[in-house]
Backbone as a ProteinNet text record, in pm:
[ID]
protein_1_A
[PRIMARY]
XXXXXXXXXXXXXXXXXXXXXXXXXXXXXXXXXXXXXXXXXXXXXXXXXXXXXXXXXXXXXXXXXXXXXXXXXXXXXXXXXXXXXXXXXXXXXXXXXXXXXXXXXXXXXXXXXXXXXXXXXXXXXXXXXXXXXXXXXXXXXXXXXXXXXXXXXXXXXXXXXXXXXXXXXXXXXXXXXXXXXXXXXXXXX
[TERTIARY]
6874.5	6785.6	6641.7	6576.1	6452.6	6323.8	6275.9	6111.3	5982.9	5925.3	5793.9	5702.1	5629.8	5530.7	5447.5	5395.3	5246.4	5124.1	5011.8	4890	4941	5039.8	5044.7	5123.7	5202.4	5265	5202	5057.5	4962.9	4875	4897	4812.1	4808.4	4892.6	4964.9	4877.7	4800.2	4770.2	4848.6	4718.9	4761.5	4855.5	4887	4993.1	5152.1	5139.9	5245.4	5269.4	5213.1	5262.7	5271.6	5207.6	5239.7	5399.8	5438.1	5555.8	5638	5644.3	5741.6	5693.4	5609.3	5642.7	5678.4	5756.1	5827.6	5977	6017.6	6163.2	6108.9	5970.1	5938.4	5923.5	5932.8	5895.5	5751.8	5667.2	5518.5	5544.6	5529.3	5524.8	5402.2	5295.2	5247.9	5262.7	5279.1	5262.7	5400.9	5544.8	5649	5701.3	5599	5617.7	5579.7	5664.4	5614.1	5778.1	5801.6	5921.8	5920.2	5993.8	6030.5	5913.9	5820.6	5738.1	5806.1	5778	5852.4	5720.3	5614.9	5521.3	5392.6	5318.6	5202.7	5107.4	4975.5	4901	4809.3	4779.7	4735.2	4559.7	4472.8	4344.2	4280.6	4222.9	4182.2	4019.1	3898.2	3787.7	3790.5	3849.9	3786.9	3818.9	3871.9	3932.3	3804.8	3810.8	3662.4	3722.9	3820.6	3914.8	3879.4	3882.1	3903.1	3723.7	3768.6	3626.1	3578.4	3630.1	3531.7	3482.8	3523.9	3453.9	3301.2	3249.7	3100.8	3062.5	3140.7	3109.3	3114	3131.2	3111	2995	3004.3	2977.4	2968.9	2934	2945.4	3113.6	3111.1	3205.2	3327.9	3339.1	3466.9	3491.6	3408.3	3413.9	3520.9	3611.4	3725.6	3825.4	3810	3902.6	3883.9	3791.2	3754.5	3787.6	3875.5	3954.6	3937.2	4013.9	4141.7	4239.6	4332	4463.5	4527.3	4658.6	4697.4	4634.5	4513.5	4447.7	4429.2	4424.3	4365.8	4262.9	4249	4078.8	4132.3	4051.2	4088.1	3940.8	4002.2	3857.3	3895.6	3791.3	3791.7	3819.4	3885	3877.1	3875.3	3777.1	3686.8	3660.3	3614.9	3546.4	3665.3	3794.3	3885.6	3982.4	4077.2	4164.2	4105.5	4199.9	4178.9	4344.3	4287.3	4395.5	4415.5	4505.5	4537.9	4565.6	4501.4	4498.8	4560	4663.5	4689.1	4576.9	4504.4	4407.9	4487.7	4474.3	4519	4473.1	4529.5	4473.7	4385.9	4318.7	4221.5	4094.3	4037	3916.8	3803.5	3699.9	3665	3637.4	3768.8	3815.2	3819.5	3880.1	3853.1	3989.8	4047	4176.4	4306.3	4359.9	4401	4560.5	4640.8	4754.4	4716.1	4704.5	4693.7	4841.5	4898.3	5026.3	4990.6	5059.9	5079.4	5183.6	5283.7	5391.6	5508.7	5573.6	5707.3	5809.6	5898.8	6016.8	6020.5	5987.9	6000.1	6115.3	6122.1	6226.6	6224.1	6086.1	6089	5951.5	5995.3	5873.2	5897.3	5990.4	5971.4	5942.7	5962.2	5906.7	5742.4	5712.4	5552	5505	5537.1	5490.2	5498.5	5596.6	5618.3	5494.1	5471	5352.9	5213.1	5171.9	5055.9	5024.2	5146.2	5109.1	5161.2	5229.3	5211.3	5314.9	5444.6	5520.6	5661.8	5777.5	5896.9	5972.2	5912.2	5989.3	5923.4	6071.7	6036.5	5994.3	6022.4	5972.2	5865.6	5792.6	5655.2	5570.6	5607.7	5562.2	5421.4	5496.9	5408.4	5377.7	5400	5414.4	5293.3	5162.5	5061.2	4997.3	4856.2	4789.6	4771.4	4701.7	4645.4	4751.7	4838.4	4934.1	4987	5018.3	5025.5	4986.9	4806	4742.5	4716.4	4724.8	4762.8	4890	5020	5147.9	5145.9	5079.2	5057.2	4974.6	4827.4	4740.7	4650.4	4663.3	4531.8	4398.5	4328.3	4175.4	4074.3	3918.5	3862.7	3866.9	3879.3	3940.5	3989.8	4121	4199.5	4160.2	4072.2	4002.4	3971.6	4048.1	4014.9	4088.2	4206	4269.4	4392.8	4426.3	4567.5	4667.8	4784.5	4900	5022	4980	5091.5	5095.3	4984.7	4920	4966.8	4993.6	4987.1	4834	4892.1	4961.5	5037.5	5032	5054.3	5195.5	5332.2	5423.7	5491.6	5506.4	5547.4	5654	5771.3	5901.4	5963.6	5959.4	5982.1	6108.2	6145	6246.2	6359.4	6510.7	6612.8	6662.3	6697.6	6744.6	6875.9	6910.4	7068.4	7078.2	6929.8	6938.9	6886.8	6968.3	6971.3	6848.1	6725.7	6530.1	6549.6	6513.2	6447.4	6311.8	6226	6076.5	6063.9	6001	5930.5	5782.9	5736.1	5582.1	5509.9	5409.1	5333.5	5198	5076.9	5000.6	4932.5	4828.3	4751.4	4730.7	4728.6	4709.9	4548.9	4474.2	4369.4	4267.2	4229.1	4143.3	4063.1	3942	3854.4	3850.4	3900.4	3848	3961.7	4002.3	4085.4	4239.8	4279.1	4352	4481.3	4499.3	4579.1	4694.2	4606.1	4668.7	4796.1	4908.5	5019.8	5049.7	4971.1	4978.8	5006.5	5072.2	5137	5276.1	5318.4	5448.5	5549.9	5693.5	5781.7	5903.4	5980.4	6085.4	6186.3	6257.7	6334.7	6420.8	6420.5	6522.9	6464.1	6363.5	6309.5	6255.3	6323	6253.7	6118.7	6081.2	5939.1	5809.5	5852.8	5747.4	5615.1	5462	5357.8	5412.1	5420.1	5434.2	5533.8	5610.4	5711.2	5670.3	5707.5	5684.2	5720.8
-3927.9	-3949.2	-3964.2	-4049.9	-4077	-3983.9	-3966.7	-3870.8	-3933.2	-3934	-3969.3	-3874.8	-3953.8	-3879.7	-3828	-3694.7	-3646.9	-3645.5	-3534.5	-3537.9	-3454.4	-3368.5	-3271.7	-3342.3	-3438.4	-3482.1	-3632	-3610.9	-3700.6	-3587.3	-3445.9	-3377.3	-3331.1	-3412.6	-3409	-3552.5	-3498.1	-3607.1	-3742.7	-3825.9	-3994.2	-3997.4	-3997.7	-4069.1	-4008.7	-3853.3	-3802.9	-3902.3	-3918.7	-3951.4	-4110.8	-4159.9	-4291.4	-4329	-4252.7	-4224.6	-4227.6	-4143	-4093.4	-4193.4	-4271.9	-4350.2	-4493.3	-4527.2	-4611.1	-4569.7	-4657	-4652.3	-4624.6	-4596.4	-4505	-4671.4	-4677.2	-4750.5	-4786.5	-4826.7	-4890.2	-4974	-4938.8	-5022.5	-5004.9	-5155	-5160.1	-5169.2	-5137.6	-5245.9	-5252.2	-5157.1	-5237.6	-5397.8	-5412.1	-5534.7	-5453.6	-5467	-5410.1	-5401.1	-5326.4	-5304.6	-5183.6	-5200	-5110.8	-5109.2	-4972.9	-4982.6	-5006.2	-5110.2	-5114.4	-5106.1	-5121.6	-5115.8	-5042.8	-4952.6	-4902.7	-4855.4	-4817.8	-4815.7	-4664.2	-4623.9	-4466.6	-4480.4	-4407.7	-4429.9	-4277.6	-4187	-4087.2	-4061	-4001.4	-3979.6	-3962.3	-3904	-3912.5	-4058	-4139.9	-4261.7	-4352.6	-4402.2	-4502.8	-4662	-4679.7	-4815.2	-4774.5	-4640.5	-4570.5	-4629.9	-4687.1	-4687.4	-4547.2	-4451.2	-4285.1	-4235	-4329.6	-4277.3	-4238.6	-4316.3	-4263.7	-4170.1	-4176.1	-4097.3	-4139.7	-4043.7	-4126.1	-4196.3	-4363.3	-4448.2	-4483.1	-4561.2	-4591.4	-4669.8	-4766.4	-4818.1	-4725.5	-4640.5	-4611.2	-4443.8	-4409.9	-4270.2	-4198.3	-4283.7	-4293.6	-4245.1	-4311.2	-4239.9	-4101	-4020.4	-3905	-3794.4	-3862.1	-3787	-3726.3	-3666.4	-3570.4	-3670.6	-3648.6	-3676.6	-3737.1	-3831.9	-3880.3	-3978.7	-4057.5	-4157.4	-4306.8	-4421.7	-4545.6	-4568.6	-4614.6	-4590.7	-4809.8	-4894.4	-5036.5	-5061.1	-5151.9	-5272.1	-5363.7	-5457.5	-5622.3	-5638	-5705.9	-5759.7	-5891.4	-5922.9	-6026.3	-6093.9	-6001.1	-6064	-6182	-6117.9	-6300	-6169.1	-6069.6	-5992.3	-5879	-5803.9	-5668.6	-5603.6	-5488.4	-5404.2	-5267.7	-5206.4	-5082.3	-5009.2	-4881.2	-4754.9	-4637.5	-4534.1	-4423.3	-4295.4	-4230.8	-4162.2	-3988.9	-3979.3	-3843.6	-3716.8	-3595	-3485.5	-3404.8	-3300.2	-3257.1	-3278	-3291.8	-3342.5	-3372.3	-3447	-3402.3	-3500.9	-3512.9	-3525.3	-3665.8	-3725.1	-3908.7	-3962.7	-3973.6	-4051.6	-4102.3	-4174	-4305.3	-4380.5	-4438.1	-4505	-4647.2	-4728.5	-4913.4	-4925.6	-4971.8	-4999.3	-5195.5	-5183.5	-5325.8	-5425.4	-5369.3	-5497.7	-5398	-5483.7	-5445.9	-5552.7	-5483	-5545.1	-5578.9	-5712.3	-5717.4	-5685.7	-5591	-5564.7	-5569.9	-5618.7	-5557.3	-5648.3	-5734	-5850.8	-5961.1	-6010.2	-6077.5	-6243.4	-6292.4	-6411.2	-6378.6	-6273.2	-6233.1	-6293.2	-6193.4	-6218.3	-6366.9	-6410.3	-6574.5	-6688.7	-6642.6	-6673.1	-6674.3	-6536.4	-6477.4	-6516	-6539.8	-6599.8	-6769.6	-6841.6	-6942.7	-7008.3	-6887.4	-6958.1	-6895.2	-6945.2	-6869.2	-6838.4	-6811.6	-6760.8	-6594.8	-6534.8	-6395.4	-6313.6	-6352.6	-6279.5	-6265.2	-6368.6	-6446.7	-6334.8	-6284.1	-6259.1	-6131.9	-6017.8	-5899.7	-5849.3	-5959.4	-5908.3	-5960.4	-5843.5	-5819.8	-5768.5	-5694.8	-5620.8	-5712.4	-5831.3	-5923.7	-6001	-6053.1	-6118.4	-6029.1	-5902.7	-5747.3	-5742.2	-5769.3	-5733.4	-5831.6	-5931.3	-6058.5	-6022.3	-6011.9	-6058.4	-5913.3	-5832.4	-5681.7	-5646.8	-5758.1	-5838.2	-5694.6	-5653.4	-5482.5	-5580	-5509.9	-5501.9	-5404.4	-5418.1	-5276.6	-5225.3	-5229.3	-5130.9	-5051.9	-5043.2	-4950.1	-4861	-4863.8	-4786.1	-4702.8	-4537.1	-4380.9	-4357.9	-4473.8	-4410.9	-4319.1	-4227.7	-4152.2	-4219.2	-4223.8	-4245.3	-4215.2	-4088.6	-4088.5	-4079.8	-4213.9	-4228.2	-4389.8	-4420.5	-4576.7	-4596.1	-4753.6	-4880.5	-4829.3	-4754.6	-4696.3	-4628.6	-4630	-4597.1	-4571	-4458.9	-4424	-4372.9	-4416.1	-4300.1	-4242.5	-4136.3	-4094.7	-4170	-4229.6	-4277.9	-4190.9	-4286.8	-4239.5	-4097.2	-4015.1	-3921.6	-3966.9	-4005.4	-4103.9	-4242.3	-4262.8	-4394.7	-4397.9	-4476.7	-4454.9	-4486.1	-4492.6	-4519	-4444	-4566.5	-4539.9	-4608.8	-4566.1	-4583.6	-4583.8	-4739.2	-4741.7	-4717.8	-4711.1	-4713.4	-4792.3	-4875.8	-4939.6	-4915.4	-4995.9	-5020.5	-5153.8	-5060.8	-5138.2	-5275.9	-5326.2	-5487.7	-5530.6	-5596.8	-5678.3	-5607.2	-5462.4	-5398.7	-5390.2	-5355.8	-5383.3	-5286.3	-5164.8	-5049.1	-4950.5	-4859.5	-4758.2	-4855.8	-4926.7	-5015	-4993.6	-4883.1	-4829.5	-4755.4	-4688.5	-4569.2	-4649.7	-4549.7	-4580.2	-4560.5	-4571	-4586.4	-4693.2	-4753.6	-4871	-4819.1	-4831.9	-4768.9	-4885.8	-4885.9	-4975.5	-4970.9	-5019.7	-5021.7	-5128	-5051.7	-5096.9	-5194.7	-5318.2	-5437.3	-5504.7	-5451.6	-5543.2	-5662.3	-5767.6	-5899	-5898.4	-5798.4	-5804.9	-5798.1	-5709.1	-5690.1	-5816.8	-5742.5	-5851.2	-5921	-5846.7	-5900.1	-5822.5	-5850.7	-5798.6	-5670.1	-5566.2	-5466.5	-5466.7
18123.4	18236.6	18185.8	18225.5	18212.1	18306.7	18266.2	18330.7	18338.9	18470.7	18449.7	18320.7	18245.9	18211.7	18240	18212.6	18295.6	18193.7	18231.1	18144.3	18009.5	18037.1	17893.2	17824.5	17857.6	17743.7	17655.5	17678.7	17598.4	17522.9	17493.9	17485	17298.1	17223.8	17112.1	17034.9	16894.7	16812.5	16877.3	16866.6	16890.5	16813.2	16644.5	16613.7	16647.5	16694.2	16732	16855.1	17001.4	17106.5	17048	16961.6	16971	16894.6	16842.4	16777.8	16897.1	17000.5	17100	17225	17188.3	17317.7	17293.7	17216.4	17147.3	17224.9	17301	17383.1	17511.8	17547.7	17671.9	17814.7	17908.2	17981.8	18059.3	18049.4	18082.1	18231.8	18382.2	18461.1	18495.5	18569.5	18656.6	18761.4	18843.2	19020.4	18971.4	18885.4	18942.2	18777.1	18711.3	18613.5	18445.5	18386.8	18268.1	18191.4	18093.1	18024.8	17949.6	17809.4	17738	17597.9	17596.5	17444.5	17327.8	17268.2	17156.7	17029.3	17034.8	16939	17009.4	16927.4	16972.5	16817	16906.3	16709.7	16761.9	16669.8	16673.6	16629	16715.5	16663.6	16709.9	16616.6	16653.8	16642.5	16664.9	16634.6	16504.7	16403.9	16268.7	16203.8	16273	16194.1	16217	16098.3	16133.2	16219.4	16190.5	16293.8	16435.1	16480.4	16648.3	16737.6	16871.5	16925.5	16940.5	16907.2	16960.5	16864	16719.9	16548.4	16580.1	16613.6	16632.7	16751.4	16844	16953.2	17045.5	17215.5	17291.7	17367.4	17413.1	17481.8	17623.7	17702.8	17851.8	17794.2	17673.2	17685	17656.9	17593.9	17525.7	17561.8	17664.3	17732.4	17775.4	17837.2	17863.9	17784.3	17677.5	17535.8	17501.9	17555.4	17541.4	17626.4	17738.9	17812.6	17973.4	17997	17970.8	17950.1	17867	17824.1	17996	17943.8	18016.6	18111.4	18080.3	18151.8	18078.8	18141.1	18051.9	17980.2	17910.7	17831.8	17830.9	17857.6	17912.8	17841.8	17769.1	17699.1	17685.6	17638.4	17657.3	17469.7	17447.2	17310.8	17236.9	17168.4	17131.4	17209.6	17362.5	17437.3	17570.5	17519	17564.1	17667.1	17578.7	17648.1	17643.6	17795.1	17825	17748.4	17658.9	17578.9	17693.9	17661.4	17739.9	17601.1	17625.9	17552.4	17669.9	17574.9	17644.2	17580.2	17684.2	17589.7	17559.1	17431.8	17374.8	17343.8	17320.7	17310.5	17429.5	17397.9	17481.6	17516.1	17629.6	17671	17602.1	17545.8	17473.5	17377.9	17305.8	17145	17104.6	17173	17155.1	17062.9	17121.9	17044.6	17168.8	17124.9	17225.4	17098.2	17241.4	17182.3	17225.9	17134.5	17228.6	17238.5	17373.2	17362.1	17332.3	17188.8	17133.4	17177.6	17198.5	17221.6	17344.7	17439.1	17530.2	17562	17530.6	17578.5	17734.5	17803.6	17911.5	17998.4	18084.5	18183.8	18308.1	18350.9	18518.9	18534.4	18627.7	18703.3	18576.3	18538	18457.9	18498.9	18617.1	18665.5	18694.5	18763.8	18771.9	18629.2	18564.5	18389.1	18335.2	18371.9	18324.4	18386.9	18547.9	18585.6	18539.8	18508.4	18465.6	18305.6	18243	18101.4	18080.7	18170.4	18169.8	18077.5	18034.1	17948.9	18004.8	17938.7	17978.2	17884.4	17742.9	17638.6	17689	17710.7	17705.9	17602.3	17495.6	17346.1	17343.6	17405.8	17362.7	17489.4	17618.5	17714.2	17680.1	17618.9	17578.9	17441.4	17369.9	17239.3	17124.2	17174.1	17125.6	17235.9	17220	17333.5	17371.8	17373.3	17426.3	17546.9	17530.7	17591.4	17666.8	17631.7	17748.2	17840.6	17793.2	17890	18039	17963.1	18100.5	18155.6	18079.6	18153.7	18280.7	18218	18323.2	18406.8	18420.1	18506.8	18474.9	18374.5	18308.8	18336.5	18413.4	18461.6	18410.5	18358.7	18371.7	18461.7	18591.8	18724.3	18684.5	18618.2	18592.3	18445.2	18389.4	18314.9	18349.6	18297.2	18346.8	18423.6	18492.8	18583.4	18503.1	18604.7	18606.4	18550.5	18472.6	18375.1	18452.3	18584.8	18659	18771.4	18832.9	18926.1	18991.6	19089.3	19066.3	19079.2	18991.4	18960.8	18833.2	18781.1	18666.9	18714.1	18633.8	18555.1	18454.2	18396	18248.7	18249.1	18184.8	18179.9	18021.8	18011.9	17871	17864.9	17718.5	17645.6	17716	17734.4	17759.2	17662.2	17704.6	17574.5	17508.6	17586.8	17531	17439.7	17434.2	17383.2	17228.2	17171.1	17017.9	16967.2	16907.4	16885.5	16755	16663.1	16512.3	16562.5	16500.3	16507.6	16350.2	16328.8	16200.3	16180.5	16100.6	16099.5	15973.5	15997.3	15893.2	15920.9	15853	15878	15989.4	16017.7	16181.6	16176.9	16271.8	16253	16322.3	16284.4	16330.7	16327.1	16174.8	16198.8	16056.2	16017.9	15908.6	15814.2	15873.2	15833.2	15872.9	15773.5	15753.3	15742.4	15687.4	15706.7	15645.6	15573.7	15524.6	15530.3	15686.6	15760	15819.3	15801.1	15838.8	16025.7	16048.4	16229.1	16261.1	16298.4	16365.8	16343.1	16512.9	16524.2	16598.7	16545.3	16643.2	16619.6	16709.2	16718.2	16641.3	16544.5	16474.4	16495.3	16468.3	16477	16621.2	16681.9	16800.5	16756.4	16897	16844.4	16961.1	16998.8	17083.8	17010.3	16882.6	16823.4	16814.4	16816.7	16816.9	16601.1	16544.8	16418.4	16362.1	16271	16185.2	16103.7	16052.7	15989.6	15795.6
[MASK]
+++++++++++++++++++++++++++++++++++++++++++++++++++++++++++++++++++++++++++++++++++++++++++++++++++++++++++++++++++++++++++++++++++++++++++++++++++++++++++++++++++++++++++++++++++++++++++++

C-alpha cells in the first residue's frame, strides 16, 4: 500500500530522502507519475542555491521541510525542488526525471510531443509536462495541487547513484539518484 507523504518524512538529509523517493509517486492537479531520478543539494555543497545563504530567491529551500522551493532555470524552465531537513538549514531534492502515469494526454499537450519517454525526463521538460509555476513555490507537499505517495512497499526499487548533471561545482558528489533499468531517466548513469 502506498502513503501520502507528510512534512516529517522530508526531515532526513537531502541525499537520504532523495534516495527514498525514487519509486515514490509526484501528482499535480491529478498529472504526474512515478520518481524515477532526483539530485541531492544541501547548504554546505557549493552546487546547492542555499550555499551562500538565504535569498528572496531561494528562501524557500530553507524550509520547514516538506514544501516546494520552485525556480526558473536559465531563465527558460521552472524546476521543482522538495525542501529538506529542519527549518532553517537549506537543502532540497530537484525531482529530475518521472515515469509518466497519470494525465498523460494533459502532458502530451503541454509539451507538444507524444513520445512518452521524452514527456518528464529532465527537470525542465517536468516542469512544463506538470504545468510547475512560481505560484506554487513554498507551498505544502501534502497540500493540493500537490501529491506525493511513498514507493509501493511491495515493489521491487534498486536505486543507483552517480554524479549530478548540469552543474559547475562540487561535481563529483555522488548525488544523483535513479532508478535502475528505467528508460525515463533525463540521462543514462
Amino acid at each position: 500500500m502506498t502513503r501520502p507523504l507528510q512534512a516529517i518524512d522530508f526531515e532526513a538529509d537531502s541525499h537520504v530522502v532523495a534516495q527514498a523517493l525514487i519509486g515514490a509517486t509526484l501528482l499535480i492537479d491529478g498529472v504526474g507519475g512515478r520518481i524515477v531520478e532526483t539530485e541531492a543539494y544541501d547548504r554546505e555543497d557549493p552546487a546547492s542555491h542555499a550555499f551562500s545563504g538565504p535569498t528572496t530567491r531561494n528562501a524557500s529551500m530553507f524550509g520547514p521541510p516538506g514544501r516546494a522551493y520552485v525556480y526558473r532555470s536559465y531563465g527558460i524552465h521552472w524546476c521543482l525542488n522538495f525542501v529538506c531537513r529542519e527549518a532553517g538549514h537549506g537543502a532540497g531534492v530537484l525531482i529530475r526525471a518521472l515515469e509518466p502515469t497519470h494525465g498523460l494526454e494533459t502532458m502530451r499537450e503541454r509539451r507538444g510531443l507524444h513520445e512518452d519517454r521524452l514527456l518528464c525526463s529532465g527537470p525542465g521538460k517536468l516542469g512544463q509536462a506538470l504545468a510547475i509555476t512560481h505560484a506554487m513555490n513554498g507551498h505544502r507537499l501534502d497540500r493540493a495541487p500537490f501529491q506525493v505517495l511513498a514507493a509501493d512497499d511491495g515493489a521491487a526499487i534498486e536505486v543507483i547513484a552517480g554524479p549530478r548533471i548540469g552543474i559547475s561545482k562540487a561535481v563529483d558528489v555522488p548525488w544523483r539518484f535513479g532508478l535502475k533499468g528505467s528508460r525515463y531517466l533525463s540521462r543514462r548513469f
